[in-house]
N, CA, C and O of each residue as an XYZ file, in Angstrom:
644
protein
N     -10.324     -0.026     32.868
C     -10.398     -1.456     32.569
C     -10.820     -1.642     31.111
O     -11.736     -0.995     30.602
N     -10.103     -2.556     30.475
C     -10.966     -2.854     29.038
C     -11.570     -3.773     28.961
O     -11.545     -4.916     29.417
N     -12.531     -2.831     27.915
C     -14.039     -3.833     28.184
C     -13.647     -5.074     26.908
O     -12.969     -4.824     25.911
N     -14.200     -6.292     27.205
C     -14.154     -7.999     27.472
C     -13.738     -7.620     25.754
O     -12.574     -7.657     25.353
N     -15.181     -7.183     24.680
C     -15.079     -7.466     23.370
C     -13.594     -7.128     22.442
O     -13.163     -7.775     21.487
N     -12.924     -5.729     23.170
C     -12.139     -5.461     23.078
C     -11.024     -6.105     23.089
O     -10.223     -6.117     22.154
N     -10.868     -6.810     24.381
C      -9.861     -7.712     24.777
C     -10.019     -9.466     23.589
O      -9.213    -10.060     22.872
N     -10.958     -9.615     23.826
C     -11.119    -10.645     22.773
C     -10.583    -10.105     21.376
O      -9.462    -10.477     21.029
N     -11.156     -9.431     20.724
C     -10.821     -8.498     19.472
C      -8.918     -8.517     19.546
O      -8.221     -9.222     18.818
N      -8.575     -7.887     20.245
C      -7.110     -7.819     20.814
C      -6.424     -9.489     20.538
O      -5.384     -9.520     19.879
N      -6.888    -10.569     20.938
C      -6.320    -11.418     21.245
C      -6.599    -12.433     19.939
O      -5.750    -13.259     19.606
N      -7.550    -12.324     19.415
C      -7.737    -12.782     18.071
C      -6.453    -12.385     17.141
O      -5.588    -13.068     16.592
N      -6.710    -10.974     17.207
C      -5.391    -10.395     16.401
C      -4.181    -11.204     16.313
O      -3.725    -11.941     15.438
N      -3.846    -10.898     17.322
C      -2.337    -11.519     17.730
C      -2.335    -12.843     17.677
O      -1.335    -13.465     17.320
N      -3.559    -13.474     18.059
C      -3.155    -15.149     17.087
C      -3.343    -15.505     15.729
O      -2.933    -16.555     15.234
N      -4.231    -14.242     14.878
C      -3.992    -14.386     14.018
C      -2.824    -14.529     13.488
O      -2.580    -15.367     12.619
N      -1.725    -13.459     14.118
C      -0.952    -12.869     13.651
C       0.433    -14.039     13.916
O       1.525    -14.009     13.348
N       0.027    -14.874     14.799
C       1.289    -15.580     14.989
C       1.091    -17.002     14.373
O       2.017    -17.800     14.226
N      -0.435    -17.279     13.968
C      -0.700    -18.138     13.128
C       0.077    -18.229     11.447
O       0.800    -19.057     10.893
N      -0.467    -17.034     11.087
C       0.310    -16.669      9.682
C       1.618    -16.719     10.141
O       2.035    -17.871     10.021
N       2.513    -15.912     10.652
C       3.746    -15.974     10.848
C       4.367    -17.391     11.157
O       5.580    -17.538     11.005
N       3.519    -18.518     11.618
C       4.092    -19.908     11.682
C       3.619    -20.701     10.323
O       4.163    -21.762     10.017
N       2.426    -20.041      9.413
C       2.185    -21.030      7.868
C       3.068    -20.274      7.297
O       4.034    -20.992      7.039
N       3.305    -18.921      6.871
C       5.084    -18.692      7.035
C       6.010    -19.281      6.369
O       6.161    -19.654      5.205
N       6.753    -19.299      7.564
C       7.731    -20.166      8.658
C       7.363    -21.869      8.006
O       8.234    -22.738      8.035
N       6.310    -22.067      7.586
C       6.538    -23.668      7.267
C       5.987    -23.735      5.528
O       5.877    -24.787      4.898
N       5.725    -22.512      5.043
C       6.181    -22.495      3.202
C       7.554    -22.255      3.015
O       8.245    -22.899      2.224
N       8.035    -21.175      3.857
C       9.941    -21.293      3.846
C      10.653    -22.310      3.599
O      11.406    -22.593      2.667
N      10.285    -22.926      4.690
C      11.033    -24.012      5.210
C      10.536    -25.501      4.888
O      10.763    -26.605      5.383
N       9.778    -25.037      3.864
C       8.955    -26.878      3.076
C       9.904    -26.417      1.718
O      10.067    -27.491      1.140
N      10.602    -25.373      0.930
C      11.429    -25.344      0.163
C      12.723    -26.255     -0.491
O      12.986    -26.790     -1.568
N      13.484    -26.056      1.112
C      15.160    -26.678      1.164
C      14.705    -28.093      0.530
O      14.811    -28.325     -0.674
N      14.216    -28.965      1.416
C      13.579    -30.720      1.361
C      13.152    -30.760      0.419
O      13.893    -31.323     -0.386
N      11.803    -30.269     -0.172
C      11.208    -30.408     -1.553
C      12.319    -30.217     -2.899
O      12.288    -31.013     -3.836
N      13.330    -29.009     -2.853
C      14.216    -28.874     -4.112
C      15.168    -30.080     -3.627
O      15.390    -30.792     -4.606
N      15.659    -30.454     -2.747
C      16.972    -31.167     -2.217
C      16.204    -32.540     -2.606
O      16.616    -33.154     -3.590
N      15.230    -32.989     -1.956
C      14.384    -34.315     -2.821
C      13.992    -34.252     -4.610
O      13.849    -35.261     -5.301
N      13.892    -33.103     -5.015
C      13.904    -33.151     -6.196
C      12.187    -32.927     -6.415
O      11.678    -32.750     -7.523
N      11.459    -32.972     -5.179
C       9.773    -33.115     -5.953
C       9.559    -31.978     -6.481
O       8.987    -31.233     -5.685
N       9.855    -31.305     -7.916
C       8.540    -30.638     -8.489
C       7.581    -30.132     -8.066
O       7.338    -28.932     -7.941
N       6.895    -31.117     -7.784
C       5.465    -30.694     -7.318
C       5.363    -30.037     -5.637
O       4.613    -29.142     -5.245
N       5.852    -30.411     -5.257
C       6.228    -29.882     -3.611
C       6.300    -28.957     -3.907
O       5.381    -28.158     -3.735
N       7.520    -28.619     -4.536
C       8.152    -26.865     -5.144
C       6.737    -26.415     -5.338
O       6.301    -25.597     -4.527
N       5.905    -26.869     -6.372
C       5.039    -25.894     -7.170
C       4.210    -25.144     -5.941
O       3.977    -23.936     -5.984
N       3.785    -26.005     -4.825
C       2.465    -25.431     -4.342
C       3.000    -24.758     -3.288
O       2.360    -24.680     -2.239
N       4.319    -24.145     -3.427
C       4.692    -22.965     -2.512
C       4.922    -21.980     -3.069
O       5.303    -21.096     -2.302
N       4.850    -21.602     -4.449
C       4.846    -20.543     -5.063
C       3.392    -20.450     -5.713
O       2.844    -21.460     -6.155
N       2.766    -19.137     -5.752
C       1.762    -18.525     -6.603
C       1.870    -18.770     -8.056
O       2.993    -19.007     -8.501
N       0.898    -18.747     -8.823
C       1.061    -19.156    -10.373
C       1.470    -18.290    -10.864
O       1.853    -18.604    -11.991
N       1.728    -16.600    -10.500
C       2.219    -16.081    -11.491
C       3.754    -15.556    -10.568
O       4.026    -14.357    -10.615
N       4.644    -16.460     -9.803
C       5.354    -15.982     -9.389
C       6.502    -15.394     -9.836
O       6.349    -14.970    -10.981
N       7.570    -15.204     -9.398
C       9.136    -14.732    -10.162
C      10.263    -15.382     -8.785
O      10.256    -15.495     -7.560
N      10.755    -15.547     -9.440
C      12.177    -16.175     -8.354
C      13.165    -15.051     -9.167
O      13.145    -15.136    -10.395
N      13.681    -14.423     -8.803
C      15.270    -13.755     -9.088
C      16.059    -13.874     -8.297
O      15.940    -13.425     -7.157
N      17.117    -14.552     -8.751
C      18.139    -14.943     -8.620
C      19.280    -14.354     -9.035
O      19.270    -13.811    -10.140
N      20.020    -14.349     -8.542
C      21.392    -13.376     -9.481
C      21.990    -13.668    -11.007
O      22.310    -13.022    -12.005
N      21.941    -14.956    -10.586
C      22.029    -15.761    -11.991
C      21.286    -16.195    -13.093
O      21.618    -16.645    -14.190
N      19.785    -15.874    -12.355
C      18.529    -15.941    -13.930
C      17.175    -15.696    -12.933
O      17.079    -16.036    -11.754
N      16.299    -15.099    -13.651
C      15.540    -14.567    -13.194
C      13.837    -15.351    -13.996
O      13.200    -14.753    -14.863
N      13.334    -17.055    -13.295
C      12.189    -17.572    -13.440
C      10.474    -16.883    -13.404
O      10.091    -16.123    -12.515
N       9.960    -17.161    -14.097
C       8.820    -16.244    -14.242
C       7.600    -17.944    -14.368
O       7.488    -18.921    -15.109
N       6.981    -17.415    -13.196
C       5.595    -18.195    -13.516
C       5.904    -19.531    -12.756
O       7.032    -20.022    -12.798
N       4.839    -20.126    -12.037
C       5.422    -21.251    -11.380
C       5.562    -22.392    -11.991
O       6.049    -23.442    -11.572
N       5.001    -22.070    -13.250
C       5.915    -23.250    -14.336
C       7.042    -23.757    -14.351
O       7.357    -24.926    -14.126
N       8.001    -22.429    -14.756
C       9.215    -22.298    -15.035
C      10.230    -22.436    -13.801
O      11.402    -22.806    -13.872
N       9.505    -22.048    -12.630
C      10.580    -22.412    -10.924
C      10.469    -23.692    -11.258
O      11.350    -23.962    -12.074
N       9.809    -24.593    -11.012
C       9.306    -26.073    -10.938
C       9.931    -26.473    -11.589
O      10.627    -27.375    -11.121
N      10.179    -26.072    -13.315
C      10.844    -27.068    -13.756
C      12.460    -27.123    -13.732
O      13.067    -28.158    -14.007
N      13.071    -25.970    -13.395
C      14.303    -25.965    -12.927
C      14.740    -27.393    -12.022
O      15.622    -28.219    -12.259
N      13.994    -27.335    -11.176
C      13.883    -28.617    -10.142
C      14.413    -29.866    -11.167
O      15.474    -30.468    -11.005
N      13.290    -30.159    -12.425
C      14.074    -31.089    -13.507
C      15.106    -31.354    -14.156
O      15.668    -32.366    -14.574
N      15.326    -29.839    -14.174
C      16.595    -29.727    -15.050
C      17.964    -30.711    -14.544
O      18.054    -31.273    -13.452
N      18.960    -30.741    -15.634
C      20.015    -31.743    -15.781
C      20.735    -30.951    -14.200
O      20.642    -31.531    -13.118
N      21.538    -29.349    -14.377
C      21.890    -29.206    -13.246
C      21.618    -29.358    -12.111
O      22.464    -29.475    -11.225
N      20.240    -29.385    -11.917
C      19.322    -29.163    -10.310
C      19.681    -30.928    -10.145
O      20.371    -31.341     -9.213
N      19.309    -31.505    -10.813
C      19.470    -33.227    -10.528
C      20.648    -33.857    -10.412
O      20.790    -34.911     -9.791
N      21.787    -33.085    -11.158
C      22.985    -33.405    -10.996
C      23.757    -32.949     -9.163
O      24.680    -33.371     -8.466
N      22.734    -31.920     -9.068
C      23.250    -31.267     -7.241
C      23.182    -32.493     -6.591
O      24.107    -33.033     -5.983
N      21.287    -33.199     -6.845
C      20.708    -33.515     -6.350
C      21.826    -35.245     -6.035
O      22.067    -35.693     -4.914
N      22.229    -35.782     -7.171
C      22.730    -36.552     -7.019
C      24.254    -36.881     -6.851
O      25.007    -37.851     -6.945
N      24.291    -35.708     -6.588
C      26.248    -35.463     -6.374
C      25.850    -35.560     -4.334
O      26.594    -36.132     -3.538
N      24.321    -34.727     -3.893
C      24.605    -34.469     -2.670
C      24.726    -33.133     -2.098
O      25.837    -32.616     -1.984
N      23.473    -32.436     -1.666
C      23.093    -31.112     -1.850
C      22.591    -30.740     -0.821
O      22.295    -31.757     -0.194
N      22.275    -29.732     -0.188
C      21.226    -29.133      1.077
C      21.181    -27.434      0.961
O      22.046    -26.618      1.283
N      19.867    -27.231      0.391
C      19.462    -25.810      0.915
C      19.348    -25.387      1.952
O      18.344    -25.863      2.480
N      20.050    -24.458      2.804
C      19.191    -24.080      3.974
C      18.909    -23.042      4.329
O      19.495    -22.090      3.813
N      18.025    -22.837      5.222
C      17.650    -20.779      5.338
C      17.777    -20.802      6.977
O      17.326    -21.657      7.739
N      18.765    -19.228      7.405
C      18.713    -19.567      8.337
C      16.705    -18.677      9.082
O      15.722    -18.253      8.474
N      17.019    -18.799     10.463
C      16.346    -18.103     11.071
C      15.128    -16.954      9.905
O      15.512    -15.893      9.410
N      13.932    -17.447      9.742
C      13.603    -16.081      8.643
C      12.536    -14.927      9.804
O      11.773    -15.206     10.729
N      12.988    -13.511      9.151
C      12.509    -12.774      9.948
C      10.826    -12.470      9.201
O      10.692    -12.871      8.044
N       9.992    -11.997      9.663
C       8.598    -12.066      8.910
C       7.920    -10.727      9.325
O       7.934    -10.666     10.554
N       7.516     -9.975      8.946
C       6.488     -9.317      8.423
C       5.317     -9.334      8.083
O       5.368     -9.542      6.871
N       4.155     -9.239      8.412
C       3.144     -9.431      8.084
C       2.420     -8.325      7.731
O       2.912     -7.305      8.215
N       1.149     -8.079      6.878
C       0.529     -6.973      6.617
C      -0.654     -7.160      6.117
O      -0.939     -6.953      4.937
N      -1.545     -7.627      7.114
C      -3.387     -8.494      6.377
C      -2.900     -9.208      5.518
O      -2.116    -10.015      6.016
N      -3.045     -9.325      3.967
C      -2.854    -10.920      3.744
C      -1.674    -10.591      2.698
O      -1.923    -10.869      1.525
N      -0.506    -10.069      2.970
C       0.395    -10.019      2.242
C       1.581    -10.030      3.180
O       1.452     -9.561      4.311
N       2.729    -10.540      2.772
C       4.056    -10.522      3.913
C       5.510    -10.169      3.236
O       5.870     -9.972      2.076
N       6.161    -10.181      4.481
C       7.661     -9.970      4.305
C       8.543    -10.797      4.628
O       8.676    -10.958      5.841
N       9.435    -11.597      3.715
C       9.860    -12.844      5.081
C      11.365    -12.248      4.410
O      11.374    -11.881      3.235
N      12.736    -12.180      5.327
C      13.992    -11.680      4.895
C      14.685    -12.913      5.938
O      14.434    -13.230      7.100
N      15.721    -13.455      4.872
C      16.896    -14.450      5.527
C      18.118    -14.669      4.839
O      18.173    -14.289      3.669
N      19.043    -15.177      5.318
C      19.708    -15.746      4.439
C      19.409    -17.220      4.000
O      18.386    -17.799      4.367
N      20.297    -17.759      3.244
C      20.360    -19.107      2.505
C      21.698    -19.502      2.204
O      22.632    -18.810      1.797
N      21.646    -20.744      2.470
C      23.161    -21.328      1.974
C      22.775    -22.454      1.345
O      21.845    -23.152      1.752
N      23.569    -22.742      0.156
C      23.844    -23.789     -0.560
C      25.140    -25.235      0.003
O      26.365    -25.160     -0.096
N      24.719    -25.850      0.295
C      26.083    -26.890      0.648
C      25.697    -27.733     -0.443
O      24.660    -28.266     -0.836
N      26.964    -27.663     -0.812
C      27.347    -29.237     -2.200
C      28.428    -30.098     -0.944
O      29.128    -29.742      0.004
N      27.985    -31.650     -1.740
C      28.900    -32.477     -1.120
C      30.394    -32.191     -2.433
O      30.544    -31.853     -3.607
N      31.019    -32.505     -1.517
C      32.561    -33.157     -2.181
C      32.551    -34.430     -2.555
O      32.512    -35.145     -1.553
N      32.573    -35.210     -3.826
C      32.498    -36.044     -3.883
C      34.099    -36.756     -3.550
O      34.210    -37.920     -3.166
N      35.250    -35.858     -3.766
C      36.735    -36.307     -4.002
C      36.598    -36.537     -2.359
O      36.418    -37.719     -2.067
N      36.634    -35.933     -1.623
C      36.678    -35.851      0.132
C      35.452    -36.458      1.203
O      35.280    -36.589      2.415
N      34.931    -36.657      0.273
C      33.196    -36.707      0.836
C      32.958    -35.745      2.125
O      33.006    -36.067      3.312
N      32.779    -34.897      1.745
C      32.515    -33.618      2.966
C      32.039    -32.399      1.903
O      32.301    -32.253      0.709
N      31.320    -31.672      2.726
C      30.427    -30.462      1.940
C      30.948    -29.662      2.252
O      31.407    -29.618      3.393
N      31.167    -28.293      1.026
C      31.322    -27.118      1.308
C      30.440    -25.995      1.174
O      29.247    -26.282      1.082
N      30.687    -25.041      1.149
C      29.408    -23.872      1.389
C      29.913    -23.411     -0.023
O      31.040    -22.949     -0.199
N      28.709    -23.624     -1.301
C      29.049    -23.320     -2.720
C      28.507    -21.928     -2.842
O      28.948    -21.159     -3.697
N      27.529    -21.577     -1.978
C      26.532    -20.127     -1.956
C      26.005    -19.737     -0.832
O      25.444    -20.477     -0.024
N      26.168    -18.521     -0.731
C      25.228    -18.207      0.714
C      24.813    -16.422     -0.086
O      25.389    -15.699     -0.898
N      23.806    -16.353      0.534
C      22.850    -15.319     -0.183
C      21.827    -14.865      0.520
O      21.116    -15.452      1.336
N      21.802    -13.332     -0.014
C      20.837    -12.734      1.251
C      19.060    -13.202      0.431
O      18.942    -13.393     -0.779
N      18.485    -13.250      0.922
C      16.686    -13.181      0.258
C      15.909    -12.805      0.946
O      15.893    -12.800      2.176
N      14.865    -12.297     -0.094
C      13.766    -11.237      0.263
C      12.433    -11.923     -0.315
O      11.951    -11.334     -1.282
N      11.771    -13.063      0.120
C      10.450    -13.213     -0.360
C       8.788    -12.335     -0.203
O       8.599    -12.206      1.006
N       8.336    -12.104     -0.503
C       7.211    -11.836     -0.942
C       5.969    -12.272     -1.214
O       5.332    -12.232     -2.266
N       5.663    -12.738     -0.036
C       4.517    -13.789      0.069
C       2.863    -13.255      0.093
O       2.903    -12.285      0.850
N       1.444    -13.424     -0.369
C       0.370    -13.373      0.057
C      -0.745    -14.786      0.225
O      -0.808    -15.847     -0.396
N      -1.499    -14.255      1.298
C      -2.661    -15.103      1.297
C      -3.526    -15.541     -0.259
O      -4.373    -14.891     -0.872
N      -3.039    -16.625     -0.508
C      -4.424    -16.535     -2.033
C      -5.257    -18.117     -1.667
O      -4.672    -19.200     -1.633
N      -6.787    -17.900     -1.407
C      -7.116    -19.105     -1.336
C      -7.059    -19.314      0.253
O      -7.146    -20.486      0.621
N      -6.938    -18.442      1.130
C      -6.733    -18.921      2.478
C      -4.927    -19.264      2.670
O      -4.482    -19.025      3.793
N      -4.153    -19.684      1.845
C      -2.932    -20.219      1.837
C      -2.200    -19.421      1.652
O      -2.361    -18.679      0.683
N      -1.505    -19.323      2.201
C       0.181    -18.324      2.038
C       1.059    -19.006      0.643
O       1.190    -20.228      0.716
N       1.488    -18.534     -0.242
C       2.278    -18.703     -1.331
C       3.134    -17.418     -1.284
O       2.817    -16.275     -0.952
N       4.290    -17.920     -1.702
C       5.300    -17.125     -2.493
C       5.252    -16.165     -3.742
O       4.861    -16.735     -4.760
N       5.478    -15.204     -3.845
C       4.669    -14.384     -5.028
C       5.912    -13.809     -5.895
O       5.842    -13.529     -7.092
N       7.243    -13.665     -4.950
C       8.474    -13.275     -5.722
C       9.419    -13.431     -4.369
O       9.285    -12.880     -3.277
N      10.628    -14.571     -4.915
C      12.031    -14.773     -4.227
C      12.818    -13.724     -5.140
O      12.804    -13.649     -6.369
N      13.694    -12.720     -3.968
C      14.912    -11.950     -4.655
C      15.892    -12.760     -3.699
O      15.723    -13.062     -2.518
N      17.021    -13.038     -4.586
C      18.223    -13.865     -3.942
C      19.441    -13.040     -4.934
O      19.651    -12.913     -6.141
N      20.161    -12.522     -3.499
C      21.314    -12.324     -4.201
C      22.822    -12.555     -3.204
O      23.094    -12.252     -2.042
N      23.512    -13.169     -4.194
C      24.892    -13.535     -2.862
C      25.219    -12.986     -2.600
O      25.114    -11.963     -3.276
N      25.950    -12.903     -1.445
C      26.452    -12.169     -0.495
C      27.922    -11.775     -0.515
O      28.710    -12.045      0.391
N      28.253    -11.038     -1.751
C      29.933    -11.022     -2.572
C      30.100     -9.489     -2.108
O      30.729     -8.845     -2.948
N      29.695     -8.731     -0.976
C      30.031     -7.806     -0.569
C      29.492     -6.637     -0.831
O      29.790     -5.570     -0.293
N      28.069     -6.962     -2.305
C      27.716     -5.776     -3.196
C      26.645     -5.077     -2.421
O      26.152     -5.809     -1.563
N      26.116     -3.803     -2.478
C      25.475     -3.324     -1.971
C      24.332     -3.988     -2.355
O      24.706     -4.975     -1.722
N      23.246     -4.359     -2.830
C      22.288     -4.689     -3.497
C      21.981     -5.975     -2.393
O      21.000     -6.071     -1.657
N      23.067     -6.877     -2.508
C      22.763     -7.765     -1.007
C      22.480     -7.210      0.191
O      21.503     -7.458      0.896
N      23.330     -6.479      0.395
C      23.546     -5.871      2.307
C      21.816     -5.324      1.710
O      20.979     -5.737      2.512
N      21.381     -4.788      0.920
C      20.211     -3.849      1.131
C      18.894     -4.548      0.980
O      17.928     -3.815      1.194
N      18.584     -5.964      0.618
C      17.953     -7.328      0.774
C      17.258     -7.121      2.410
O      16.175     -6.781      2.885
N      18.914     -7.651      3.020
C      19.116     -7.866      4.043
C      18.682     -6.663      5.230
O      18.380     -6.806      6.414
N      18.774     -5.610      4.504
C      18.492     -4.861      5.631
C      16.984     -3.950      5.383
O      16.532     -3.127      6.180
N      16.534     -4.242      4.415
C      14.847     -4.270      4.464
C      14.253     -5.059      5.264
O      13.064     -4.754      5.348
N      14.621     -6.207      6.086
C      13.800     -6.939      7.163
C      13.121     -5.843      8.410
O      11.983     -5.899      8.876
N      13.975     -5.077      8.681
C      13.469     -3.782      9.488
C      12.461     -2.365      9.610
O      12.062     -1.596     10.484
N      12.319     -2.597      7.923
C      11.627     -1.617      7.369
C      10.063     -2.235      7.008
O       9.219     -1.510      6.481
């Protein structure tokens, strides 16, 4: 039989563990809305101050520089043409106060000629999250599309490892 402290000890764990895995699950997923609304500031307080976003296409340093992308002429031009980030399902990892979260992402732009959206990007990602402050932040997004190259498939298939 196991003795009581044990079992308590045991069960703490595992809600720890599914606690983090749901604050997570809701820095992920406070992303799409915050860039797709355009807030800046939303953006900022899901990344760490000295974070990195890499991207295939440019590689942001510092949560300065993510944030202000959000301003920029292109990000606002998505924003007002008609845009949606989304991630699907993210798988998570945890490890005391540092994590693994692996998903994909898709970009939908509206059509303005048709008014209907198409899928402009879809991309594998690998974030890199720790506890700082009690709070889960983002510490480094790797995003790379999904154009068949090895470097994606291998994103993607670190969720297991």
């Amino acid at each position: 039989m196991t003795d009581t402290a044990e079992l308590v000890a045991s069960l703490l764990e595992r809600v720890q563990l599914l606690e983090d895995k749901a604050a997570i699950q809701e820095v992920l997923t406070a992303y799409g809305p915050a860039v797709d609304a355009g807030d800046a500031d939303a953006v900022a307080e899901l990344w760490a101050e000295d974070a990195v976003y890499d991207i295939d296409i440019r590689v942001m340093r510092g949560r300065d520089e993510i944030t202000e992308m959000v301003r920029t002429r292109p990000h606002q031009d998505y924003i007002s043409e008609g845009c949606g980030h989304l991630l699907d399902p993210v798988h998570i990892r945890v490890d005391g106060d540092t994590a693994a979260a692996t998903c994909h992402s898709l970009l939908l732009r509206r059509n303005v000629d048709s008014d209907s959206f198409r899928v402009w990007r879809v991309t594998a990602n690998r974030f890199d999250l720790a506890r700082i402050d009690g709070k889960w932040k983002i510490k480094r997004r790797t995003a790379r599309v999904l154009d068949g190259s090895a470097e994606a498939r291998e994103l993607l298939a670190r969720a297991s490892r």
